[in-house]
SEDREN-70218 format. One line per 8 residues: number of its first residue (from 1); for each residue x, y, z of C-alpha. Coordinates in steps of 0.2 Angstrom, whole numbers. Layout:
N
NUM> X,Y,Z ~ ...
//
This chain:
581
1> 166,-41,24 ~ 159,-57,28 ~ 151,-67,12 ~ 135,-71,13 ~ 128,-88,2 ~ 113,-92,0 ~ 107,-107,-11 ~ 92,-117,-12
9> 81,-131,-23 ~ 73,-123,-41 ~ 56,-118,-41 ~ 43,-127,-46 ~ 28,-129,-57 ~ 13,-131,-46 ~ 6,-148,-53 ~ -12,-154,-55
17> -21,-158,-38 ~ -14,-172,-30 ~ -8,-180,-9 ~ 6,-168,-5 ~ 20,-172,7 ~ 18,-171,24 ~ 29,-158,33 ~ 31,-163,50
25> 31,-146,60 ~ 16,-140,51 ~ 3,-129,61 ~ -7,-125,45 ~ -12,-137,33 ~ -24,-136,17 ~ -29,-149,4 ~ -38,-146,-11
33> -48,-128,-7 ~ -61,-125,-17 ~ -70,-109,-14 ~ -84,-106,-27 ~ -98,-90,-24 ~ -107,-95,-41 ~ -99,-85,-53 ~ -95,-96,-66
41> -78,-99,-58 ~ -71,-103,-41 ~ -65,-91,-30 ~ -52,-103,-25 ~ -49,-119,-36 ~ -38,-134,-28 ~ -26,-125,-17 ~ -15,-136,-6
49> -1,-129,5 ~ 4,-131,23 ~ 14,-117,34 ~ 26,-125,48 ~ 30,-116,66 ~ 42,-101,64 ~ 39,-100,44 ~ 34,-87,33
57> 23,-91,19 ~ 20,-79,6 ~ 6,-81,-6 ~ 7,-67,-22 ~ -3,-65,-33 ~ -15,-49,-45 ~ -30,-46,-35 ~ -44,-57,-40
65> -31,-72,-37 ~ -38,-78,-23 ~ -25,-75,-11 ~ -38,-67,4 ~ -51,-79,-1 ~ -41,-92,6 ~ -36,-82,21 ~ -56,-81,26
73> -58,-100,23 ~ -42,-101,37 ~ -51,-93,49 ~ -70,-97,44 ~ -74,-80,37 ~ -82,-84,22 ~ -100,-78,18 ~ -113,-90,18
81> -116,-90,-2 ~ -98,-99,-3 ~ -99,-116,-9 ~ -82,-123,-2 ~ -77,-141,0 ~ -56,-147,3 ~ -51,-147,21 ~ -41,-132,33
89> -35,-142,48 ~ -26,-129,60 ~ -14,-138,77 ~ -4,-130,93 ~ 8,-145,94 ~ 11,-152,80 ~ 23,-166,89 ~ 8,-173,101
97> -4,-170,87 ~ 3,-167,68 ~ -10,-155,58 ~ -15,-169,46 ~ -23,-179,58 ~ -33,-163,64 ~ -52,-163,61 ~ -56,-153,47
105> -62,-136,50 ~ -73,-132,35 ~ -84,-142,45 ~ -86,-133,62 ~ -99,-124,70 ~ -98,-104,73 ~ -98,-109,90 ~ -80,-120,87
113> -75,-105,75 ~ -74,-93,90 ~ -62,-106,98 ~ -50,-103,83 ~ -50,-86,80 ~ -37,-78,91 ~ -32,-91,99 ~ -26,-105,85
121> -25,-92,71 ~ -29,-72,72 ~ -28,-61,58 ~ -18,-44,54 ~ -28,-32,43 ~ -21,-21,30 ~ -29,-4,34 ~ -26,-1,56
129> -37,12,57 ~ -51,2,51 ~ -47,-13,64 ~ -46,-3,78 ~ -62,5,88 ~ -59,24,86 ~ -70,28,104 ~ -58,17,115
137> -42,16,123 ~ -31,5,115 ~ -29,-4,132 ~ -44,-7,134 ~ -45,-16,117 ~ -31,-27,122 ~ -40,-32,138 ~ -58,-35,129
145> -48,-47,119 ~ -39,-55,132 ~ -55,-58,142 ~ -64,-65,126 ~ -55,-82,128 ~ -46,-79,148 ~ -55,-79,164 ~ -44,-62,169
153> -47,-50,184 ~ -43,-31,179 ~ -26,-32,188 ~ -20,-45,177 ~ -31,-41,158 ~ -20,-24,158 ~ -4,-31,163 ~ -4,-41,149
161> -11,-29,140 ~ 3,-18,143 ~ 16,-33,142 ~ 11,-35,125 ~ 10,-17,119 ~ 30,-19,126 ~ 32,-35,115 ~ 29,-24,98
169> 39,-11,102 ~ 27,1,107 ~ 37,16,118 ~ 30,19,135 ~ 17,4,136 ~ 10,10,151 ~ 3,27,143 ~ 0,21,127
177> -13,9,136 ~ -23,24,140 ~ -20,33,120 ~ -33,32,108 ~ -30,25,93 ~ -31,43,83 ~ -17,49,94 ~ -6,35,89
185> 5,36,72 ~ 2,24,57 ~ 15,12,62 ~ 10,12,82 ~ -10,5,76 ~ 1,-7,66 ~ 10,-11,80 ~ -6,-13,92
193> -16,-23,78 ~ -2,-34,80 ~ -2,-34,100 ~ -21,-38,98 ~ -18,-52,85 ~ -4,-61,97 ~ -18,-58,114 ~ -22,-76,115
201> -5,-83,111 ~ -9,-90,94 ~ 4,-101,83 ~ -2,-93,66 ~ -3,-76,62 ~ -12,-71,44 ~ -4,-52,39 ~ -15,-48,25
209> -3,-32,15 ~ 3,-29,33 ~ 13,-15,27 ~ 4,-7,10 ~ -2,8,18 ~ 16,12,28 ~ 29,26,24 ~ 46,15,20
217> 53,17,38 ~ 37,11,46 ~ 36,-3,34 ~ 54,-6,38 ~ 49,-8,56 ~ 35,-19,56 ~ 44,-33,45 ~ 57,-32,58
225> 44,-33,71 ~ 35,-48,60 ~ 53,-57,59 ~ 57,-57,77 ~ 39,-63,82 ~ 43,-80,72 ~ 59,-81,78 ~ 58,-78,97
233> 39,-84,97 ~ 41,-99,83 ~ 23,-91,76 ~ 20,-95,58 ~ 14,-84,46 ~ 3,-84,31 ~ 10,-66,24 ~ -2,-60,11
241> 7,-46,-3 ~ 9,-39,-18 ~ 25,-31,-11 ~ 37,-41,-20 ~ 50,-32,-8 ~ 44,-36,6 ~ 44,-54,0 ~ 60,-55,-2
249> 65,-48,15 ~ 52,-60,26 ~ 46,-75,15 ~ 55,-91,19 ~ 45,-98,3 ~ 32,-92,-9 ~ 16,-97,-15 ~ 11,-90,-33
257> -6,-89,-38 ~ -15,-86,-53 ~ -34,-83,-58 ~ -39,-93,-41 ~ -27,-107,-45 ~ -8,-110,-39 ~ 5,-108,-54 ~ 23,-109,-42
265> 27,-113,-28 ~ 46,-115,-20 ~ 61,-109,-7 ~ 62,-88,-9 ~ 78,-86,-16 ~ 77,-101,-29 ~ 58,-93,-35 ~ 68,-75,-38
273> 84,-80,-46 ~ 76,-94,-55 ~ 57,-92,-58 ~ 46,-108,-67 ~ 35,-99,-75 ~ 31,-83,-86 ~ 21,-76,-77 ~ 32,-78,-61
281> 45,-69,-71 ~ 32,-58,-76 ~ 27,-51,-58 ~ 45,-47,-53 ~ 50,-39,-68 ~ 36,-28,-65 ~ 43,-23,-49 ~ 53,-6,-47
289> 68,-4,-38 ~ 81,10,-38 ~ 96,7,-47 ~ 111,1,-41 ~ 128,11,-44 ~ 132,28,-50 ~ 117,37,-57 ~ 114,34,-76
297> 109,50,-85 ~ 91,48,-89 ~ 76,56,-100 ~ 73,68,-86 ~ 93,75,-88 ~ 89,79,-106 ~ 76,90,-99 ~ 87,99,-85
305> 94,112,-99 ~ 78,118,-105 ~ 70,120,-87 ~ 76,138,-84 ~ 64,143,-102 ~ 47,136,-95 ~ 35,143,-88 ~ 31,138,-69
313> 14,127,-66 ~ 16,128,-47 ~ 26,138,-36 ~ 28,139,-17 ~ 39,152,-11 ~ 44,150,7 ~ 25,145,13 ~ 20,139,30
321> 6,133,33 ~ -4,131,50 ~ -20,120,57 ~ -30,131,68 ~ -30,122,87 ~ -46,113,96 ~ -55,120,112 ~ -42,135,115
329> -25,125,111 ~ -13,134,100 ~ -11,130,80 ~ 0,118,72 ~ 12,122,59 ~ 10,107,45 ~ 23,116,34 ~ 39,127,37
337> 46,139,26 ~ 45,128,9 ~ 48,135,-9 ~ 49,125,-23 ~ 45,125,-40 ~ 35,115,-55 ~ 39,118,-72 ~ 28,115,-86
345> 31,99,-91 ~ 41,92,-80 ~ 37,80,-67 ~ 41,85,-46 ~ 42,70,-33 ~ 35,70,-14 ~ 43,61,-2 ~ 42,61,16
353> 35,50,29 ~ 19,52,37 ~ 17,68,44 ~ 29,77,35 ~ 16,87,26 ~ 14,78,9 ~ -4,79,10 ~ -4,97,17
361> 6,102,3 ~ -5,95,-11 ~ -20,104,-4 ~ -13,120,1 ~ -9,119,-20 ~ -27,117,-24 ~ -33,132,-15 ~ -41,121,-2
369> -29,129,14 ~ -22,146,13 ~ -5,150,18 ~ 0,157,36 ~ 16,165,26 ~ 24,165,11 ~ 18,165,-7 ~ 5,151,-17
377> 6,154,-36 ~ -3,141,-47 ~ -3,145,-67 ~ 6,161,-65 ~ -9,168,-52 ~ -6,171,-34 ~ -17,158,-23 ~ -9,169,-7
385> 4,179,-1 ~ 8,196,9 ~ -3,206,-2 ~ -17,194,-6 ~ -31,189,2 ~ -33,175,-10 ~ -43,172,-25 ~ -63,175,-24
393> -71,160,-27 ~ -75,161,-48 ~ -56,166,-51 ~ -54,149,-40 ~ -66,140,-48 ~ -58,144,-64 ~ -40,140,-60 ~ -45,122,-53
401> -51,118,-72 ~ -34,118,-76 ~ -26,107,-63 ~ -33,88,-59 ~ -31,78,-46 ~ -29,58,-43 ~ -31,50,-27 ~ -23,35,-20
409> -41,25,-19 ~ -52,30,-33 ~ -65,18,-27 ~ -67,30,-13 ~ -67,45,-24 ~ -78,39,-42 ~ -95,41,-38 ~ -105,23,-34
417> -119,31,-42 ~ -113,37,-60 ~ -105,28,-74 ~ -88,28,-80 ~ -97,39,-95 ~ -104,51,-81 ~ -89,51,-72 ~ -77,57,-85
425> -90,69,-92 ~ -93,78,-73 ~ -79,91,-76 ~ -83,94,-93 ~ -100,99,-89 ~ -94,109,-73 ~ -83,118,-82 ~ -97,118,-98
433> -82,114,-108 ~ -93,102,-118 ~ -109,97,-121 ~ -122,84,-134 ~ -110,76,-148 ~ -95,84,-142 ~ -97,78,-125 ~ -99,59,-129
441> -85,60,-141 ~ -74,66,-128 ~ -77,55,-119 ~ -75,40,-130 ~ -60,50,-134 ~ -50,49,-118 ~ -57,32,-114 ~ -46,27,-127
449> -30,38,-121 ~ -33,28,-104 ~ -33,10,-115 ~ -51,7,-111 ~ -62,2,-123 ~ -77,11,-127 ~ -91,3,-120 ~ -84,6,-104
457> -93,21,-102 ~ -109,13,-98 ~ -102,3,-84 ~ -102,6,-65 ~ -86,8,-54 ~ -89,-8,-45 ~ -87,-17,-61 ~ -71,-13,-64
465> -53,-21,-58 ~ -41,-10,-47 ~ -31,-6,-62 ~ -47,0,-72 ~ -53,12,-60 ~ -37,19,-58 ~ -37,22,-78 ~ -54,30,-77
473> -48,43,-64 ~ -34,47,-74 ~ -47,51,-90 ~ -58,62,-78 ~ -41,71,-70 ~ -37,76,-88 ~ -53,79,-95 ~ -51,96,-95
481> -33,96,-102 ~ -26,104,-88 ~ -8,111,-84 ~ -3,103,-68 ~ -8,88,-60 ~ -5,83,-43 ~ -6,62,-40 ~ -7,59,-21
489> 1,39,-19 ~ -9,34,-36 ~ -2,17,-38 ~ 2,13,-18 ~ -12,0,-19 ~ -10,-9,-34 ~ -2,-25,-39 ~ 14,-24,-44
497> 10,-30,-64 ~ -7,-16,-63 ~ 6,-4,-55 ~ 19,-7,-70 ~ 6,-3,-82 ~ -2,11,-74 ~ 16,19,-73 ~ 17,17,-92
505> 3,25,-94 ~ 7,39,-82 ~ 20,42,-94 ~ 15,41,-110 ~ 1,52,-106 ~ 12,67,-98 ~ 22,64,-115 ~ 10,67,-124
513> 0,82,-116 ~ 15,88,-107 ~ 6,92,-92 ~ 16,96,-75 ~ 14,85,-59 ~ 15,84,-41 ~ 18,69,-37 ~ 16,62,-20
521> 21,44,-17 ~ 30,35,0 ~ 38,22,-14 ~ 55,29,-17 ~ 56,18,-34 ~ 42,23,-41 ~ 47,39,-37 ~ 63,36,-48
529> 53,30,-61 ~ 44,45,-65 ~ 50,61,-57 ~ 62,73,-63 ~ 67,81,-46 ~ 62,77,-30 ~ 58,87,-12 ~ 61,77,3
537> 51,82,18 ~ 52,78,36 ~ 42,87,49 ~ 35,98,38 ~ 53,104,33 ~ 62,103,17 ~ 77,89,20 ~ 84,90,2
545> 78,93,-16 ~ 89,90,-31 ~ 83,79,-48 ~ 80,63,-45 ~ 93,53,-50 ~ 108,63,-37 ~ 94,64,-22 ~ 88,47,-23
553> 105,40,-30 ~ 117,48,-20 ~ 109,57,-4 ~ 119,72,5 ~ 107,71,19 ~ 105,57,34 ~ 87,55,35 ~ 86,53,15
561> 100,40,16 ~ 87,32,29 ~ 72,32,19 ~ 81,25,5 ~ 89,9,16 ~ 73,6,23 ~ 68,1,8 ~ 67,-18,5
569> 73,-24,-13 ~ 65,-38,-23 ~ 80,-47,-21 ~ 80,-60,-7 ~ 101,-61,-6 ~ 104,-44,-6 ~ 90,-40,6 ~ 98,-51,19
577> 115,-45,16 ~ 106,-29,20 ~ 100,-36,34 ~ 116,-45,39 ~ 126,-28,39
//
């Protein structure tokens, strides 16, 4: 096997403001941002970097750092309120004209914005579904952009439009121009955001978490994609990420920042092996990643001997599961023939990609979608099967006070209008399993389980960090003490240091009230880190199940090896070893 070295400059401390060298093939240039909206602090507090042609420069960071604060100032998105002085000079030769000498684009007109955006810089968004018009083709979306800076006939706009559906990979360009984008998967709206991002030819693209909403594979993909672009195209990237994995596989260097300000900068492989500072080192020990080797017996193996004595929280039993059809077309079955089982206490892993039936599964669990065959059991009472026609809607009502749920974005799921108080107390008062005194004390009480201080209670969901909000919807998902609880991609968009911590919690917490859990996640080392077993599922189909530490570890099946290749280390060497093999 061919040995791969890799070696490169330490890290550095980022030093007070001060003139930076000039790198010559820069497209991007900054010098001394400062973004402030009046808070008492900037936004953005003297950052300086530049980005050259064909480089991928990651900037990292906890939210609040000001990582996309500085992507808006590139591209002239910053609201009105923002106070911003420094300078953003952007060039498409740097040899006729290098960026330094550039005006400076904090100074330009929304008129000379326009002439930037898409064709000197254009942004890729996190969230595709968002980017994307859900009432038009995706062809026609291309050619709107086109024409926005070309003068194109309709002959030409959809040929390009068409050649740069080919040029990310997307299968059959020519009918996919005429798909809407509900009809495409996860990764093909990455995949077109991207096409519309490169329209107008542009030699820097800003990929702001490019990949946090994708299933390993997809994610797999779409770094490859971003990886040929600069090498084939010589675009630059500013890639913006908590993923410290994905780092590692795309970043040439890597910008760390801190509470608005940068704290290390340097070369990828010398920041990883080598970090400046604590917090550096603190952020990537904070990452998890599967172990390497043969499976170490964990906390979950102590518990494999005692699991034929407990009872079962949750139990599918060969269920499939069916979405009636539209307008006269036949059903769709989400699920095949699954049967698996969640014993008190212990902790059960769903893996998949999307479309496998994740989702399905957690609801059809909940009551919430009946089962086409087989047999639904949660707390030892038949949800559906051959004899049933389900559970009337009080037994129902009953058997969700023992099960609680926590979703991926609790900003979407906490209540705008109610306090963090009201919040946890709702399913209390549902259920009336308190009220007066006891209601506020319990309150107090699991504000305090969830390391949150008291006076919390009084505050809004909008207040609160990321991390926080998470916390408060783990206190209201076990308000109510309940047996099982099902966690659908809880962490997927944290940081990686809020991730770590939330994980911790996640744990102690099922320690201590030894509740069960379903627990649904696309990141295969999170998964490790928490799970006792795991169910793979693929097409609605079980692939393979097993605990944790021989599915994950040591796979039997193809696609599980897959899933687990695709996903990228936090280590910059090994990741391109990986990629070299």
């Amino acid at each position: 096997m061919t040995e791969l070295i890799i070696s490169a400059p330490r890290a550095e401390r980022v030093d007070p403001p001060g003139p930076r060298p000039v790198r010559p093939d820069a497209v991007l240039r900054i010098d001394d941002l400062v973004v402030d909206f009046g808070t008492g602090r900037p936004a953005v507090d003297h950052v300086s970097f530049s980005v050259e042609r064909g480089e991928v420069l990651a900037l990292v960071g906890e939210s609040g750092s000001g990582k996309t604060v500085t992507a808006q100032a590139v591209l002239g998105l910053l609201p009105r309120s923002a106070r911003v002085t420094g300078s953003v000079r952007l060039t498409d030769d740097p040899s006729a004209r290098p960026a330094h000498e550039q005006p400076n684009l904090l100074g330009a007109t929304e008129r000379q914005w326009q002439g930037v955006r898409g064709t000197l810089a254009a942004m890729v968004f996190q969230e595709p579904q968002t980017a994307l018009n859900p009432v038009k083709t995706v062809g026609w979306q291309l050619t709107e952009a086109l024409r926005a800076h070309r003068r194109l006939g309709n002959a030409a706009a959809r040929a390009r439009a068409i050649e740069l559906l080919a040029l990310v990979g997307i299968p059959d360009p020519e009918q996919r121009a005429r798909s809407y984008p509900h009809q495409l998967s996860g990764g093909q709206k990455q995949r077109v955001v991207i096409a519309l991002a490169l329209a107008n030819d542009p030699v820097l693209l800003i990929a702001d978490e490019p990949t946090t909403a994708l299933d390993v594979t997809v994610q797999a993909e779409i770094l490859e994609l971003l990886d040929g672009l600069r090498r084939r195209l010589g675009t630059a990237i500013l890639l913006i990420t908590h993923n410290m994995g994905v780092v590692a596989d795309l970043a040439d260097r890597v910008l760390v920042m801190r509470q608005s300000r940068m704290v290390e900068r340097g070369e990828v492989v010398s920041l990883f092996s080598d970090p400046f500072t604590d917090y550096t080192r603190e952020l990537l020990a904070a990452v998890p990643r599967l172990p390497a080797g043969e499976p170490e017996a964990t906390a979950a193996a102590g518990r494999d001997a005692t699991r034929a004595t407990r009872t079962t929280a949750l139990s599918f039993d060969e269920v499939s599961i069916d979405y009636p059809g539209r307008l006269g077309r036949p059903s769709v079955r989400a699920l095949h023939d699954v049967t698996l089982a969640v014993p008190a206490g212990t902790v059960l892993g769903v893996v998949g990609e999307s479309g496998s039936g994740k989702t399905t599964l957690a609801r059809a669990a909940v009551g919430n979608l009946p089962a086409a065959l087989g047999r639904i059991a949660l707390a030892g009472t038949e949800l559906a099967g051959p004899e049933s026609a389900g559970v009337s809607g009080a037994e129902l009502r009953r058997l969700r006070g023992r099960l609680g749920v926590v979703h991926q974005d609790p900003a979407s799921t906490l209540d705008p209008l109610l306090t963090v108080g009201e919040s946890i107390a709702e399913p209390l008062l549902v259920h009336r399993a308190a009220s007066g005194a006891e209601l506020r004390a319990r309150v107090r009480q699991l504000l305090d389980e969830v390391a949150l201080p008291a006076e919390f209670d009084r505050r809004l969901p909008h207040e609160l960090s990321g991390g926080q909000r998470q916390r408060v919807a783990l206190a209201r998902a076990l308000a109510l003490r309940p047996e099982l609880l099902i966690a659908d991609e809880p962490t997927s968009a944290l940081d990686v240091s809020v991730q770590a911590r939330i994980l911790a919690l996640f744990r102690e917490l099922q320690a201590q009230h030894g509740f069960a859990c379903l627990f649904i996640s696309h990141d295969l080392a999170v998964v490790h880190e928490v799970s006792d077993e795991v169910v793979v599922l693929r097409n609605g189909r079980m692939v393979e199940t097993g605990p944790t530490r021989d599915v994950l570890l040591r796979p039997r099946e193809t696609y599980t090896r897959q899933l687990v290749r695709s996903l990228p280390v936090p280590d910059p060497v090994e990741q391109r070893v990986r990629r070299a093999r």
